[in-house]
DRENKOLVO-540571 format. One record per residue (C-alpha): residue in one letter; x, y, z. Coordinates in steps of 0.001 Angstrom, whole numbers, padded with zeros to 6 digits, always signed. Layout:
// residues N
AXYZ/...
***
This chain:
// residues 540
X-005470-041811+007553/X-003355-044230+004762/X+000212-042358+004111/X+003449-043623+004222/X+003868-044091+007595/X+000793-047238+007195/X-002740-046781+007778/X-001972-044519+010967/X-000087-042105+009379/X+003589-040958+010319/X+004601-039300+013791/X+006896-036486+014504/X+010860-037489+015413/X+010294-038439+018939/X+013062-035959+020069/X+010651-033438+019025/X+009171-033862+022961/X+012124-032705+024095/X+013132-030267+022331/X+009796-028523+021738/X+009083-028879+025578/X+012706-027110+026158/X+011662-024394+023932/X+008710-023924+025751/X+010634-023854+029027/X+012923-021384+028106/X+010024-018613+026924/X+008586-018663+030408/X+011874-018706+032036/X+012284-015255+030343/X+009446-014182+031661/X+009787-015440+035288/X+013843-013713+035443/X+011842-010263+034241/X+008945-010927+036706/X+011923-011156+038906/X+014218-008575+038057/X+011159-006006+038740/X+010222-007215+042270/X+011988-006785+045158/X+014583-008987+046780/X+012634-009395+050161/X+009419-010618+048149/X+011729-013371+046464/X+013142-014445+049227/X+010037-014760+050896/X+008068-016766+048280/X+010891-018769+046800/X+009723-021989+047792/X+006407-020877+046135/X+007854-020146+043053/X+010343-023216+043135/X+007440-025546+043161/X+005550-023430+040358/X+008102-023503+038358/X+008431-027728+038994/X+004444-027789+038032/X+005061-025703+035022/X+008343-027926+033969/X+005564-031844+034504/X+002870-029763+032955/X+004660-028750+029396/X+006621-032646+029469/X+002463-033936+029593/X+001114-031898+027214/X+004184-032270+024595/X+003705-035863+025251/X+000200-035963+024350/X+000553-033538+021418/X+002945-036028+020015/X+001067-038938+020239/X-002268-036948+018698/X-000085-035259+015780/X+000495-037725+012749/X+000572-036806+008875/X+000276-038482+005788/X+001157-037739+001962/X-000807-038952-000574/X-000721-038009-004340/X-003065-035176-004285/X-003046-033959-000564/X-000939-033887+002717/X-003353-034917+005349/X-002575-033875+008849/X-004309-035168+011848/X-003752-032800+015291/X-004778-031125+018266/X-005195-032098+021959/X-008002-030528+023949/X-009867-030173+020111/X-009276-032399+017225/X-008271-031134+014089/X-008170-032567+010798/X-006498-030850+007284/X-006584-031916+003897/X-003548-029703+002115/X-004000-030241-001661/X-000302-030154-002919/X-001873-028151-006332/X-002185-025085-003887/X+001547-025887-002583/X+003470-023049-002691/X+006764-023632-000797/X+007880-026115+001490/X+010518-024172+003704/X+012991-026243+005932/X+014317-024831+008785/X+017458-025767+011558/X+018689-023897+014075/X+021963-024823+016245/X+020096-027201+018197/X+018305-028779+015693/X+020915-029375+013710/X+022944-031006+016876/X+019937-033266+017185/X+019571-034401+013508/X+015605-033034+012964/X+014143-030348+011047/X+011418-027836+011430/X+008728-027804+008018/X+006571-025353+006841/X+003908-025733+004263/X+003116-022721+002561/X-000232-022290-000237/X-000657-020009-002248/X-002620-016845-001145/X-001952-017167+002751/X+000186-014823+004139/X+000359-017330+006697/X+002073-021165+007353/X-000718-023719+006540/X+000972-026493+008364/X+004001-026772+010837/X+005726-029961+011367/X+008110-029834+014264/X+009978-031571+014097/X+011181-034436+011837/X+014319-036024+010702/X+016631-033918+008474/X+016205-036805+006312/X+012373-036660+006520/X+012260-033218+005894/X+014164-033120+002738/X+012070-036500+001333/X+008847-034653+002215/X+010233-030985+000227/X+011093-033138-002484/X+008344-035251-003110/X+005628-032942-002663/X+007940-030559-005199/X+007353-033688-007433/X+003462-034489-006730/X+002925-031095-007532/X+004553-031021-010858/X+002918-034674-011753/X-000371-032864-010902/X+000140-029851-012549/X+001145-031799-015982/X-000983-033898-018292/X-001057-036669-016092/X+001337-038795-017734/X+004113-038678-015113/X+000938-040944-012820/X+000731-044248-012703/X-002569-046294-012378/X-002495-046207-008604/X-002455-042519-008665/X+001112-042462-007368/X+003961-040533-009478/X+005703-042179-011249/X+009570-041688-010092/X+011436-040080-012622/X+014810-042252-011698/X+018173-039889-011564/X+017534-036701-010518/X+018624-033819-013231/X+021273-031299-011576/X+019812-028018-010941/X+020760-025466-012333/X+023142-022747-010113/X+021820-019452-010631/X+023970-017502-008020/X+025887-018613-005481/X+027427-016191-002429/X+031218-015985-002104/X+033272-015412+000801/X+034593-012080-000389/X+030770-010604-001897/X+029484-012503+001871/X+032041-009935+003927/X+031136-007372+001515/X+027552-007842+002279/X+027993-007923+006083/X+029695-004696+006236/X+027783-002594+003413/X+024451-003141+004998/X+023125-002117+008263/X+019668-003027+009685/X+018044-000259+011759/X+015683-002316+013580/X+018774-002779+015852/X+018528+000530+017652/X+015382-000241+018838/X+017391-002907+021330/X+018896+000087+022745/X+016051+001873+023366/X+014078-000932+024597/X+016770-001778+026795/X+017223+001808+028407/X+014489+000969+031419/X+016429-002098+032767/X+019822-000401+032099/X+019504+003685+033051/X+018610+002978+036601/X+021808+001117+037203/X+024140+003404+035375/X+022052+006792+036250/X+023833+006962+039861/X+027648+006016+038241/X+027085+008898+035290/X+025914+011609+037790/X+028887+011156+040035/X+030991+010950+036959/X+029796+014239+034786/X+029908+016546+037959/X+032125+019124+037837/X+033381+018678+034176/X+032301+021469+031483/X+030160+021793+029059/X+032581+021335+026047/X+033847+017853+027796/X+030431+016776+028354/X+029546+017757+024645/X+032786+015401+023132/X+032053+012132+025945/X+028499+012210+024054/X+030345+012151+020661/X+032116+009769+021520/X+029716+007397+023336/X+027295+007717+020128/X+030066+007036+018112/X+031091+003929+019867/X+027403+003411+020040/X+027481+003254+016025/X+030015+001343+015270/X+028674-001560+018103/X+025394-001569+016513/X+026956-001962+013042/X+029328-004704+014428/X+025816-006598+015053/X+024186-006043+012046/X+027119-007073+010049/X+027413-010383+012302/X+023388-011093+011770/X+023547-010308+007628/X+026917-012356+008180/X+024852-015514+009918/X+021949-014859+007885/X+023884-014753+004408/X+026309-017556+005309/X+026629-020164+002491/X+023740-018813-000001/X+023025-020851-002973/X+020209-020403-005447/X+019577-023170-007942/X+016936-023257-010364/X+014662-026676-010809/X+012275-026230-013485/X+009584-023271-012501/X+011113-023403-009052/X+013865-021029-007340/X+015450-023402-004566/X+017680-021705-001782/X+019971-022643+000882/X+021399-020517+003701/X+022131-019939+007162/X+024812-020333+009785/X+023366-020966+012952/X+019907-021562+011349/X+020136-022821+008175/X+017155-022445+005742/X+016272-023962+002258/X+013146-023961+000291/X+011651-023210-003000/X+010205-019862-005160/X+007731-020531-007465/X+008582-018736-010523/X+004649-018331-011580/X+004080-016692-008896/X+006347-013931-009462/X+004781-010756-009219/X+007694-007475-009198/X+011340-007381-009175/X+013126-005163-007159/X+016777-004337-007328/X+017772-002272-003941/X+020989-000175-003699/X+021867+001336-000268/X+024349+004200-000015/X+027634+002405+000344/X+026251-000326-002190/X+025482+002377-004623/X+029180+003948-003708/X+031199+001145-004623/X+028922-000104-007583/X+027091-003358-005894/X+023330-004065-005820/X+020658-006595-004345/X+017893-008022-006032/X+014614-009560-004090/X+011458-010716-005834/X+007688-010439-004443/X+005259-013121-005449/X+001528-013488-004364/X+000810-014393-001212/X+003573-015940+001135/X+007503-016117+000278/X+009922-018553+002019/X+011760-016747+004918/X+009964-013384+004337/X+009414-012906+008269/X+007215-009565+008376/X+007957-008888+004786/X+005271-010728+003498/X+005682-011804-000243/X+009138-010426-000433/X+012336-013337-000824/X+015833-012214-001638/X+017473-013967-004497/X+020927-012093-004492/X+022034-010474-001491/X+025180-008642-003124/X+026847-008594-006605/X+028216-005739-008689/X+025142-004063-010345/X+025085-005305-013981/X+024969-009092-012696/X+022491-007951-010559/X+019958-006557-014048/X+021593-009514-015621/X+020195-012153-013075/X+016666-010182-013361/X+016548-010470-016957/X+016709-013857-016854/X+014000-014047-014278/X+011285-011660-016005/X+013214-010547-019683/X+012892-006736-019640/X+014919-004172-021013/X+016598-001634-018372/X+014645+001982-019564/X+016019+005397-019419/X+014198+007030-016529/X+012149+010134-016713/X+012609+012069-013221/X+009761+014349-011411/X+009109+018402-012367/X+011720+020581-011188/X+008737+021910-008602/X+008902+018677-006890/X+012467+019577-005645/X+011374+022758-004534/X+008192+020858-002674/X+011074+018896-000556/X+012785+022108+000409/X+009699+023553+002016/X+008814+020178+003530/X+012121+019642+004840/X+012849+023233+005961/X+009377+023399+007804/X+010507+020137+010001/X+013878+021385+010918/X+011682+025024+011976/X+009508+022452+014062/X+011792+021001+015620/X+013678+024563+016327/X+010690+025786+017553/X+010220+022155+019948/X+013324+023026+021755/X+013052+026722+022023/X+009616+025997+023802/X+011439+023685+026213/X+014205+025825+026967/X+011870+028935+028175/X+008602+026912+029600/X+009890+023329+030896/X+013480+023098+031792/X+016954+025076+030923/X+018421+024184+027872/X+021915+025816+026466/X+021281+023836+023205/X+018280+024795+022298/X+019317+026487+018805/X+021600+023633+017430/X+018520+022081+015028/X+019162+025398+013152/X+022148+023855+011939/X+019955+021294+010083/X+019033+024427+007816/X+022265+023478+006291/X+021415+020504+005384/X+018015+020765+004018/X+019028+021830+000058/X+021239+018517+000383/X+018236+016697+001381/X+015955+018025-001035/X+018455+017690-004230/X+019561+013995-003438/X+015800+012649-002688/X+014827+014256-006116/X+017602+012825-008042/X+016882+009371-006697/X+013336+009452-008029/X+012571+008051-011786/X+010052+006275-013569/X+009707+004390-017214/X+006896+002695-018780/X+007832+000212-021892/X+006518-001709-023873/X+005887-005032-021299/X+006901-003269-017580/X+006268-000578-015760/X+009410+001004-014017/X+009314+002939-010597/X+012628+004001-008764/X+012603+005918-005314/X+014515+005988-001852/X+017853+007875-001089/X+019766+005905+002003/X+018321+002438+000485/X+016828+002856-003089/X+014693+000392-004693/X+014096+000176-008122/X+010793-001889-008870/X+009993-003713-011979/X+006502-004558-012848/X+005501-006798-015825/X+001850-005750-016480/X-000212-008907-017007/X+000720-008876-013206/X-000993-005861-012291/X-003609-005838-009898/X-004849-002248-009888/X-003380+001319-011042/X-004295+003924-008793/X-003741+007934-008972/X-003614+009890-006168/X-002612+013207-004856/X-002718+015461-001354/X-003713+018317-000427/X-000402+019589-001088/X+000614+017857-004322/X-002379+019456-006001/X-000650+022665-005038/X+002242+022046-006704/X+000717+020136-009594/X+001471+017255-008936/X+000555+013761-008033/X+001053+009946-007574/X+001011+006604-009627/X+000785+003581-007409/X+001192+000250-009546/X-000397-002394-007173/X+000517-006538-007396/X-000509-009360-005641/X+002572-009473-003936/X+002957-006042-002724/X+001664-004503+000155/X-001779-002478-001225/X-000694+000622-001242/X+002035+000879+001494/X+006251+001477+001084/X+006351-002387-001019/X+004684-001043-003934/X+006219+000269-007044/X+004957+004081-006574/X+005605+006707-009263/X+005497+009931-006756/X+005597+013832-007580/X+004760+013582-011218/X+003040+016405-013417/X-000411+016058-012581/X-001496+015398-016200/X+001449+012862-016562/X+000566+011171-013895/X-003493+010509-015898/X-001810+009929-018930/X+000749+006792-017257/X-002161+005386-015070/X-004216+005037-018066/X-001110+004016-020445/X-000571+001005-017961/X-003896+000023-017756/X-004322-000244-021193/X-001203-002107-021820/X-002381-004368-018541/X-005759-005474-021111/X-003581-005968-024207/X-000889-008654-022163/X-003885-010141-020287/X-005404-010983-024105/X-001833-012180-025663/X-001775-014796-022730/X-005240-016097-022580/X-004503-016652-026475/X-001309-018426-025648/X-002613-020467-022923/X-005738-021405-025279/X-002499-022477-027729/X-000783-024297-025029/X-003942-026146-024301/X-004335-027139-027498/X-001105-028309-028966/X-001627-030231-024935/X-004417-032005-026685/X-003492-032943-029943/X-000045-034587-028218/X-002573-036832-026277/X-004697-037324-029567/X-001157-038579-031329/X-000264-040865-027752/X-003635-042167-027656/X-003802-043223-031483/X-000085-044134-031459/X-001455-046946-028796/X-004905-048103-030371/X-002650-048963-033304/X+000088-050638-031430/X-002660-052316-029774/X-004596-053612-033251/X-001349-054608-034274/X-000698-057146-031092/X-003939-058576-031960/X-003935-059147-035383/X-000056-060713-034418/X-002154-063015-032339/X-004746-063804-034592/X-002075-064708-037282/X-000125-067072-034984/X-003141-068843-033652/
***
């Protein structure tokens, strides 16, 4: 392997033994304290010279194989590929060609950043997957190795003049400034923190109710006996309420860590991003690759007038975690920057949206009263068969509620198809507005239940290579007329032909205008060239 570490290639930081070999540690320590936790305390003491010793084997055994993985991990960047050379018990060799490059992401977390190295992940395009890890290398390493292979790429994707004859790019000198596109403030990062709430964090409660109600079972029965139902009934109140507001004190402090110090730059074709707290990210968003825009307004963001705007792009997106293609470019501003910032991304006019038949509305009060009668009739069953249970009738109260529900998930519904997007709004606690330019359309697709076809009506699913085939990340038209619904599927596909033919003929014109610079360079030289001869000729 050549590269510019010398004919070996380069190693990882060395600290990366450590520090990988820690993390390691750490996981199975988590599970030994829960293996643990679960037994009892005469088996422990009875087999804790057992497990001491283990635990010392398990400690020399991760140090020996960190040690060898370091020594049989080396990488190399050439002009056209990074070559990586790993594995210990099988040998594994990878040619990356930096054309299919779509993001190097660097990440740091607290002790990383204590220790000066970097974690790096090369992304290609059309894995939803990391192509290569390297962890971990210098901070220093890690930014040469996102910038230069940022550069490579760009030499490679020109005309080749940016190369010199060794193959190697030629360095451009002074870097240009990028350009700041949006940049989080301290008020619109507090703003952020406190407007949104992330619901995956109840699931820590629930998960954590079979270490946790055994303990505190025998303290709350001794507690609740003897007080009355109407005390019982305003503890739980207040318990869920203090509940709430706990769980939205942590999702404000993770958006707040998350969010901290977000910068978005643009560099050419490229999105760049920085942020983090404890763990701070940066990396790149290939413009090209952008598939649908999507501006989302929660509740409270929609309340106060503020917005968010994420992109999707085919295949994998920097920092996307389970969301796929999905990166967020503006976390918070007031809603008109927000369009604004997305026009400059993909130029589209913001439409005037058509809603759903009136009939749809009255679809969502059936559906919705027919769960809250399920549910009614769920509790009535387990008040007369299983156990006693006073409360049995309070999800009638949700009857209440159901013409609410039904007139405020109608209103939030839209659609608009111009002239060079497709438009599809939906969503009432967090509503996402997606905008679709067509040449990126992958496939239209109508569909409709049982149920729709009822009522009339049916769905319009406008499917990219960055959304999820059919699932919630699509931009979905839903509970149109049925004939509406034929008359948009086909409208977009025909409008998806007629952009796909305007930019093969501008790409063909690109091309050649490409060509007939090189023709003018190449003749511009034979001439310069003649001239230095006949010079010659005339001085000899």
């Amino acid at each position: 392997m050549t590269g510019t570490g010398g004919a070996s290639g380069t190693r990882l930081h060395p600290l990366s033994i450590p520090y990988r070999a820690g993390t390691r540690i750490v996981e199975f320590g988590w599970a030994l304290v829960l293996a643990l936790f679960g037994a009892s305390s005469g088996l422990v003491a009875s087999y804790r010279w057992y497990a001491i010793g283990a635990v010392a084997l398990l400690v020399l055994a991760v140090l020996a194989y960190q040690v060898a993985e370091y020594r049989r991990f080396q990488y190399a960047l050439t002009a056209e590929t990074l070559d990586i050379d790993s594995g210990v018990l099988s040998r594994r060799e990878r040619e990356i060609p930096l054309g299919r490059v779509q993001n190097v992401d660097v990440s740091q977390n607290v002790v990383q950043r204590v220790l000066g190295i970097a974690t790096v992940n090369v992304e290609t395009a059309g894995g939803g997957e990391t192509e290569a890890v390297l962890a971990c290398v210098s901070t220093e390493e890690a930014e040469r190795l996102q910038r230069e292979i940022r550069r490579r790429k760009r030499a490679l994707e020109g005309d080749g003049d940016e190369e010199t004859e060794a193959g190697e790019p030629e360095p451009t000198g002074a870097e240009t400034p990028d350009e700041v596109v949006f940049e989080l403030d301290d008020r619109s990062l507090f703003l952020v923190s406190v407007l949104s709430f992330d619901p995956r964090l109840a699931s820590v409660v629930f998960g954590a109710q079979p270490f946790i109600w055994p303990v505190l079972a025998p303290m709350l029965e001794s507690v609740v006996s003897g007080l009355s139902l109407a005390v019982l009934v305003l503890a739980a109140a207040a318990v869920t309420l203090v509940g709430v507001v706990l769980l939205w004190t942590a999702s404000a402090a993770r958006t707040f860590a998350r969010y901290y110090g977000f910068r978005l730059t643009r560099d050419g074709d490229d999105l760049r991003y920085e942020r983090g707290l404890l763990q701070r990210y940066s990396g790149t968003i290939p413009l090209e690759k952008l598939q649908t825009l999507v501006v989302t307004e929660n509740v409270l963001m929609r309340r106060y007038g503020y917005a968010a705007l994420r992109v999707e792009t085919a295949g994998y997106a920097p920092g996307s975690g389970s969301s796929g293609g999905s990166a967020t470019v503006v976390p918070l501003a007031d809603r008109e920057a927000v369009f604004a910032l997305g026009q400059r991304l993909e130029p589209f006019e913001v439409p005037e949206f058509e809603r759903p038949p009136a009939r749809a509305r009255r679809r969502y009060l059936g559906r919705y009263a027919l769960a809250v009668a399920g549910l009614l009739a769920v509790t009535t069953l387990v008040d007369q068969f299983v156990v006693a249970y006073p409360l049995w009738w309070t999800p009638a109260l949700l009857f209440a509620l159901v013409p609410v529900a039904a007139h405020y998930k109608y209103v939030n519904l839209g659609y608009a198809a111009t002239e060079n997007h497709a438009f599809a709004r939906r969503g009432f606690f967090a509503r996402h507005t997606h905008v679709v330019p067509y040449y990126r359309v992958q496939t239209v697709v109508r569909r409709a239940t049982v149920f729709q076809r009822r009522w009339g009506l049916a769905d319009v699913v406008v499917d990219t290579a960055g959304s999820g085939g059919g699932t919630s990340g699509d931009a979905v038209v839903q509970d149109i007329d049925a004939e509406r619904a034929a008359g948009l599927a086909d409208g977009v596909a025909d409008r998806l032909r007629t952009a796909l033919r305007e930019r093969v003929r501008a790409r063909r014109e690109r091309n050649k205008q490409k060509r007939n610079g090189r023709e003018r360079r190449e003749d511009g030289r034979e001439r310069t060239d003649q001239g230095g001869v006949s010079e010659r000729d005339d001085a000899a």
